[in-house]
C-alpha positions in Angstrom: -20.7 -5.1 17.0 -20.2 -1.4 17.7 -22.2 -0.2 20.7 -22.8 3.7 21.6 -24.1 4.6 25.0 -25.0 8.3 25.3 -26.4 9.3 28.8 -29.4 10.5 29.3 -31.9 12.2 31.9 -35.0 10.2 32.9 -37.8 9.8 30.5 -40.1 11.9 33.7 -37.6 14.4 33.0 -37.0 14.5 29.3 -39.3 16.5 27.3 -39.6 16.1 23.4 -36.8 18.2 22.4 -34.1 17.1 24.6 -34.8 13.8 22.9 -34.7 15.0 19.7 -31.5 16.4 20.9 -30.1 12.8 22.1 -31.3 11.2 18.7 -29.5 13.6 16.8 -26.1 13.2 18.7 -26.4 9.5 18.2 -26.4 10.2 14.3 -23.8 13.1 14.9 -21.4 10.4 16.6 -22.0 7.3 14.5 -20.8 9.3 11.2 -18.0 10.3 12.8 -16.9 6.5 13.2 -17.9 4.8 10.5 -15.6 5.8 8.1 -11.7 6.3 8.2 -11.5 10.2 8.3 -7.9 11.2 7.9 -7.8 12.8 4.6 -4.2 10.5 3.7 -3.4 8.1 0.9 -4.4 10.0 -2.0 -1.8 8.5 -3.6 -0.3 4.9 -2.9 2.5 5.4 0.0 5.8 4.8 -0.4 9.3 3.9 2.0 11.0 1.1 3.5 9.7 -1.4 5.7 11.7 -3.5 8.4 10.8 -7.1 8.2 11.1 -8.5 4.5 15.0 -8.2 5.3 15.5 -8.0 9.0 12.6 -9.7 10.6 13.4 -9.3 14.8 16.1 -8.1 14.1 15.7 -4.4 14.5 17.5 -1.9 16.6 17.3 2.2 16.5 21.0 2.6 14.8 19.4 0.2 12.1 16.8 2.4 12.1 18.7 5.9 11.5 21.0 4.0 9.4 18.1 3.4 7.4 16.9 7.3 7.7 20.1 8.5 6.4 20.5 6.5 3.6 17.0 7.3 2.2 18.0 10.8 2.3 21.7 10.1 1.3 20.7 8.1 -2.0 18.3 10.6 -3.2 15.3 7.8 -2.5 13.5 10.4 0.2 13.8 12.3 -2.7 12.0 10.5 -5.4 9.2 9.9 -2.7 10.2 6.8 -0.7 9.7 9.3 2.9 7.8 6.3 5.1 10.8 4.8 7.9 8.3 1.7 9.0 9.4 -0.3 12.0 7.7 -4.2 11.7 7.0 -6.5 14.3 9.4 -6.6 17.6 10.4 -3.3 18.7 7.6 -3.4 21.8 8.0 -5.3 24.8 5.0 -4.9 27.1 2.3 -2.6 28.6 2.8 -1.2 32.0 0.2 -0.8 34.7 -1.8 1.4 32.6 -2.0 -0.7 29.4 0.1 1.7 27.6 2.5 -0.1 25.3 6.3 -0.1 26.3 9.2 -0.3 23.7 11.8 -2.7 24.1 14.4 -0.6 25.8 17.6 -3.0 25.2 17.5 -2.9 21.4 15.7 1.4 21.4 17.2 2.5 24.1 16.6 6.3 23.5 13.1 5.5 22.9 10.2 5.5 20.2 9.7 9.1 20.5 13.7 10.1 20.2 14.1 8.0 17.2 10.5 9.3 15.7 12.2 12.8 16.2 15.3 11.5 14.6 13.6 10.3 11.5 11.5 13.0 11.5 14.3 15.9 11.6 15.6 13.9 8.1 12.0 15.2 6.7 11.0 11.6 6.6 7.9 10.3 8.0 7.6 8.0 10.9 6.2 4.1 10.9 5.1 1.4 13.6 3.4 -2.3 13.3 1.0 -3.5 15.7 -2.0 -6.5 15.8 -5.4 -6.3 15.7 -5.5 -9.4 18.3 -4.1 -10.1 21.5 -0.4 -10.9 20.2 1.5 -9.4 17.4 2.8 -12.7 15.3 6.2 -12.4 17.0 3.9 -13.1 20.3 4.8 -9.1 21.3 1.9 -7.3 22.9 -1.2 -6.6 20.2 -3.4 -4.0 20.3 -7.1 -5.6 20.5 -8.6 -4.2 23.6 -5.9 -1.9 24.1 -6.8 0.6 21.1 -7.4 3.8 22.6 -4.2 3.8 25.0 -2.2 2.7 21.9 -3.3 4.9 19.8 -2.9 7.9 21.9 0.5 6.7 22.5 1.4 6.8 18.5 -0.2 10.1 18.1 2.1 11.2 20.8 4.9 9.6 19.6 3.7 11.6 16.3 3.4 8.7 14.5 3.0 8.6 10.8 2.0 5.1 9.6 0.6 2.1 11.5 0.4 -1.3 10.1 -2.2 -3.3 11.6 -1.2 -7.3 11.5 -4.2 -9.9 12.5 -2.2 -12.6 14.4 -3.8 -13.9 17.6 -7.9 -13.2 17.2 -9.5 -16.2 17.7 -12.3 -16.0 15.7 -13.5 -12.4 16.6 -14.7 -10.8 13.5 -12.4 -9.0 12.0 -14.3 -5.8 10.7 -14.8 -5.8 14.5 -11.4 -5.5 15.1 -10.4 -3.4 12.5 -12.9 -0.6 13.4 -11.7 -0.3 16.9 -8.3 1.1 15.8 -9.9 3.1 13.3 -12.1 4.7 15.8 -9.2 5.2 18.5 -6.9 6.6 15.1 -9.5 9.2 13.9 -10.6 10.4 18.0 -6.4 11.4 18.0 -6.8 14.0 15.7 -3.9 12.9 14.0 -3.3 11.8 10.6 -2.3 8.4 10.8 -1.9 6.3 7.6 -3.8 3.6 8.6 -2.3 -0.1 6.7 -4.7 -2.9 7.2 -2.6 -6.2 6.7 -5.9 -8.7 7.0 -3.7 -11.4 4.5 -7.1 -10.9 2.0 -8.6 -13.8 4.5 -12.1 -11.8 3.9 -11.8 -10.4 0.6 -10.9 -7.0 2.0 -10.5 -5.2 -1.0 -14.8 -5.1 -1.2 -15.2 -3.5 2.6 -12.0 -1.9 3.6 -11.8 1.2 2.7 -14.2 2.3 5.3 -11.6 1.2 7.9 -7.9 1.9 5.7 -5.6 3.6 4.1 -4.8 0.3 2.8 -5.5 -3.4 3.1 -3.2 -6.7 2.4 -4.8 -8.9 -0.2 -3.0 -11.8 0.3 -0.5 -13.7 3.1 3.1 -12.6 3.0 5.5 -12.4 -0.1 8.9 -14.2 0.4 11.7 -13.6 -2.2 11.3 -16.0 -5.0 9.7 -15.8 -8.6 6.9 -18.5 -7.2 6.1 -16.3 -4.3 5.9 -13.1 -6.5 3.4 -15.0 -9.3 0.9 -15.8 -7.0 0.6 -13.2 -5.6 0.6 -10.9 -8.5 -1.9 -13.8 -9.6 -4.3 -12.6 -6.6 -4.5 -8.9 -7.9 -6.4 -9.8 -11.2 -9.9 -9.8 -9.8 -9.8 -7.1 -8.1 -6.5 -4.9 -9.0 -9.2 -2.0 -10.3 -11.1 -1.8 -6.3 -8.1 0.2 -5.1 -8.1 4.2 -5.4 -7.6 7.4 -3.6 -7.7 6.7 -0.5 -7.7 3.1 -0.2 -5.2 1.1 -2.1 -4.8 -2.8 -2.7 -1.8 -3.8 -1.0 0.0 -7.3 -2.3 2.6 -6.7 0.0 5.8 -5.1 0.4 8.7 -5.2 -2.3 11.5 -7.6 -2.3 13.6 -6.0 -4.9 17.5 -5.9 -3.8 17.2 -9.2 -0.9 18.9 -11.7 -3.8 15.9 -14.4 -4.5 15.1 -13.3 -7.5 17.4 -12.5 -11.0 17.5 -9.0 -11.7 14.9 -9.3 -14.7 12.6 -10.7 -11.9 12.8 -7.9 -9.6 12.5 -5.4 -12.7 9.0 -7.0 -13.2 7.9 -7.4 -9.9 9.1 -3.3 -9.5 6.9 -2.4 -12.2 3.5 -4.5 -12.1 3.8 -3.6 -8.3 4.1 0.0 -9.8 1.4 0.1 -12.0 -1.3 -2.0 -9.7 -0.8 1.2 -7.7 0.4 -0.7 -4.7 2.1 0.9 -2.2 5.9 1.2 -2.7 7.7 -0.4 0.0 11.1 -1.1 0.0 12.4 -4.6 1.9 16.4 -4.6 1.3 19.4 -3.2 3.2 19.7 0.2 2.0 23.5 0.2 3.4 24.0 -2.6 1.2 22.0 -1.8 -2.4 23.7 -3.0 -6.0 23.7 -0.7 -8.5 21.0 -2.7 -10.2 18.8 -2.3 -6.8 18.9 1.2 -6.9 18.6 1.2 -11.0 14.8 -0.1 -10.4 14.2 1.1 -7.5 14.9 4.8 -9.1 13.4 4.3 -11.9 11.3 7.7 -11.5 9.4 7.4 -15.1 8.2 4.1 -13.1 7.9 5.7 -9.9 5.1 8.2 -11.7 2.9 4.8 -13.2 2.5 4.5 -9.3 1.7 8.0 -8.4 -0.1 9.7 -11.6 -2.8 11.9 -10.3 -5.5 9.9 -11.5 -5.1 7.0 -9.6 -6.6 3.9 -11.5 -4.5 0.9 -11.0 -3.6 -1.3 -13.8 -5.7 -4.4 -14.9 -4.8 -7.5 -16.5 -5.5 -7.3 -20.5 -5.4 -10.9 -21.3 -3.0 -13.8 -20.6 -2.1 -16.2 -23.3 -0.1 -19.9 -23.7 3.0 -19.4 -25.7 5.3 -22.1 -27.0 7.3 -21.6 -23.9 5.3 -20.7 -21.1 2.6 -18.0 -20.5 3.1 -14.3 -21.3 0.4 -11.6 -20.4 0.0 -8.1 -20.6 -1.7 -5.6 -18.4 -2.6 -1.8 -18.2 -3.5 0.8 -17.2 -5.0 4.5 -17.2 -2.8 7.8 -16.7 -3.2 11.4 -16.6 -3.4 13.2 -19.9 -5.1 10.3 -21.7 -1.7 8.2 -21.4 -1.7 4.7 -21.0 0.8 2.2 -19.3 1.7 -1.0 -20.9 3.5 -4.0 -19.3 4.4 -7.0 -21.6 5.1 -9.9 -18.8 6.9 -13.0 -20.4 6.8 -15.5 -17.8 8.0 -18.4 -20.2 11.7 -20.1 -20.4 12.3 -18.6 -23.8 12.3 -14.9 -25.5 9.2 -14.8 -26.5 7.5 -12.1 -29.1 4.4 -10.3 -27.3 2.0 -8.2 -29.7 -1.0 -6.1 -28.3 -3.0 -4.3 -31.2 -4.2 -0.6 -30.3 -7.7 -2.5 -31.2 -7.5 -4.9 -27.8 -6.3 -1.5 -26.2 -9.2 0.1 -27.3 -7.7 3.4 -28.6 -9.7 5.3 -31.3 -6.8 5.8 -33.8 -3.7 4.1 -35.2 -0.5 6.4 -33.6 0.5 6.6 -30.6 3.6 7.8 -28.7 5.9 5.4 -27.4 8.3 5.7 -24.6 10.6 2.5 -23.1 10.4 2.8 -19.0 13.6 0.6 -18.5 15.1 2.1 -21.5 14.4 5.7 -21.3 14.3 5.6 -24.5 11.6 7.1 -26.9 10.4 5.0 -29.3 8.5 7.7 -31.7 5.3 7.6 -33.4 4.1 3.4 -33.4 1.5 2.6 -35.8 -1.4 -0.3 -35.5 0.0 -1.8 -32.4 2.9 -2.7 -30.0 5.2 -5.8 -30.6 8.4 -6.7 -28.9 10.5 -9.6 -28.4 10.6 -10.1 -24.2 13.3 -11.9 -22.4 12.2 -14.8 -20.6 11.1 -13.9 -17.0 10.7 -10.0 -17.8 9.3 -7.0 -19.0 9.0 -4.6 -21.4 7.3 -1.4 -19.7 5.4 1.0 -22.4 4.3 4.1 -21.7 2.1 5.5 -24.8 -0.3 8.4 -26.0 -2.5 8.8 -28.7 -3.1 11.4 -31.0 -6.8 11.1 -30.7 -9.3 10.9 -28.1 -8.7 7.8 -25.5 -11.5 5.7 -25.1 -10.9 2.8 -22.7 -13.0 -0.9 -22.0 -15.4 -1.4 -19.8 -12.5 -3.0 -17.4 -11.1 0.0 -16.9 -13.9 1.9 -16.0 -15.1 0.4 -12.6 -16.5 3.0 -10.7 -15.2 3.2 -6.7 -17.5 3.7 -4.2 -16.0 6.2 -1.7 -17.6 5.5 1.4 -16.2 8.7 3.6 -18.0 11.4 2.5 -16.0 14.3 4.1 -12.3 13.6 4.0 -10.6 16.1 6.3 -7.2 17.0 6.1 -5.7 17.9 9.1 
């Protein structure tokens, strides 16, 4: 559904080389669109997000509030640097289809507050819709791409998530090209989040059009809402990589739902699926437990280790109380991640042989995330006893050459050949 018009002379007119010439800008200009081309998301993002706490309800002292306290708390500093405004701080276009901010609750404007955010060295956020509404029935972006895209790239913009209310039935790949187009002619880097709700299994196409891409509806703050979710990621948790990452939505750590056990594990299998890191809570308002697992930073580098393979689901198994599971993944420096997950009703004792792991040789290094504790040298395999509704989080090397499964080895196909970083 893209179309390219190039003008041309006559055919009378034309000789052979002139069309030559036309045939070759047609190729020229079709690779520059068909891929995302902004050189970002080598590693999975990280930040705050407005909605999963505040919903409408956003203003720009929220905003700074929000700015400051990243900065004050030492979180900027650990890597959480994205300030992303959610749904409902636009209002309308005006004559020229350029968006308009809602004035009564950002009354300095989108660009002062950008300027704001970005004079705390933070970077800068905004939501819109690939359809005609946003789902808080503000003004969406289909049709309007290239005016609102120019207006985010001079609002220097950092991060736009893309929602996919209000289509009717146009395609979506469709839709989702469009911005990508009207992001890369900008010429400015602009993380670009796809939030499709994994209606069309975005995780096999999209990283020709994101950054990132949604891979199921919105999370809520409960343990049901976290499983199935986290449930969704074990097909394809290992099709995210630089680039492009699987996104299973945006952490609810610190807004009360869940016990603090269940927030550590939602924290650190979000961590390890190499999702990105988006914090949903009050940061004015943060327990000391919030900001324990939110700063865990030998947790924080499962999620940004330079290799960049997300963790996979090893096996799950039916206990005597409930199901426990364990997944892993690939790090740097032949290191591996290991999460025990006990979702049973009980303690429960969770045992995953260096055999099942697939590690040539019986020793390996062990280190307690949540702890901070070493461990020392474990022989044969790992075993602990796992609260009910928790984690234990493992990182390990081995003394001897890793050698991992098949599972862990899925090859991504990069479909932007020349990343440019601007």
């Amino acid at each position: 559904f893209f179309f390219l018009m190039i003008r041309r002379p006559p055919r009378s007119t034309q000789s052979r080389s002139s069309a030559a010439s036309d045939v070759y800008k047609r190729q020229v200009l079709l690779g520059c669109v068909l891929s995302l081309d902004n050189g970002l998301g080598q590693k999975p993002p990280m930040g705050w997000n407005s909605w999963n706490k505040f919903a409408c309800e956003i203003n720009e002292t929220l905003i700074q509030q929000t700015a400051n306290r990243l900065v004050e708390t030492g979180l900027a500093a650990l890597g959480y640097v994205y300030v992303n405004l959610d749904d409902c701080w636009q209002l309308s276009r005006d004559i020229n289809g350029y968006i308009v901010e809602d004035n009564n609750t950002f009354p300095s404007g989108i660009k002062a507050l950008s300027d704001y955010v970005h004079s705390k060295g933070l970077k800068f956020g905004l939501y819109s819709d690939a359809g005609f509404l946003t789902c808080q029935k503000r003004p969406g972006g289909l049709m309007y791409e290239r005016q609102d895209a120019q207006k985010y790239a001079e609002w220097e913009v950092d991060y736009l998530k893309y929602d996919n209310c209000y289509a009717f039935g146009i395609p979506v790949k469709w839709r989702y090209e469009r911005m990508r187009n009207a992001l890369n002619e900008t010429g400015r880097p602009i993380f670009f989040s796809m939030c499709e709700w994994g209606f069309k299994d975005p995780a096999h196409w999209a990283r020709e059009y994101g950054n990132s891409w949604r891979t199921t509806g919105d999370i809520n703050d409960t343990w049901a809402s976290f499983l199935d979710i986290l449930d969704r990621q074990v097909e394809i948790s290992h099709l995210g990589g630089p680039g492009g990452w699987n996104d299973p939505d945006m952490l609810e750590v610190g807004n009360g739902g869940m016990t603090t056990s269940e927030y550590e594990a939602h924290f650190a299998l979000w961590a390890l699926l190499k999702s990105p890191l988006l914090i949903g809570c009050d940061l004015t308002t943060m327990t000391e437990d919030t900001k324990r697992i939110l700063m865990n930073e030998e947790i924080i580098e499962l999620n940004q280790d330079d290799l960049g393979k997300p963790g996979v689901r090893l096996w799950q198994r039916q206990g005597e109380h409930g199901l426990y599971e364990v997944w892993v993944g690939e790090l740097s420096g032949n290191e591996l991640g290991v999460i025990m997950f006990n979702r049973g009703e009980e303690t429960t004792q969770i045992t995953v042989s260096y055999e099942e792991l697939k590690w040539n040789g019986q020793h390996a290094n062990v280190r307690d995330l949540y702890a901070r504790q070493d461990l020392g040298l474990v022989a044969g395999e790992l075993r602990f006893d796992v609260p009910s509704h928790s984690v234990k989080v493992l990182r390990a090397v081995s003394y001897t050459h890793l050698t991992l499964p098949t599972i862990y080895s899925v090859q991504i196909s990069v479909v932007a050949v020349s990343l440019k970083k601007k």
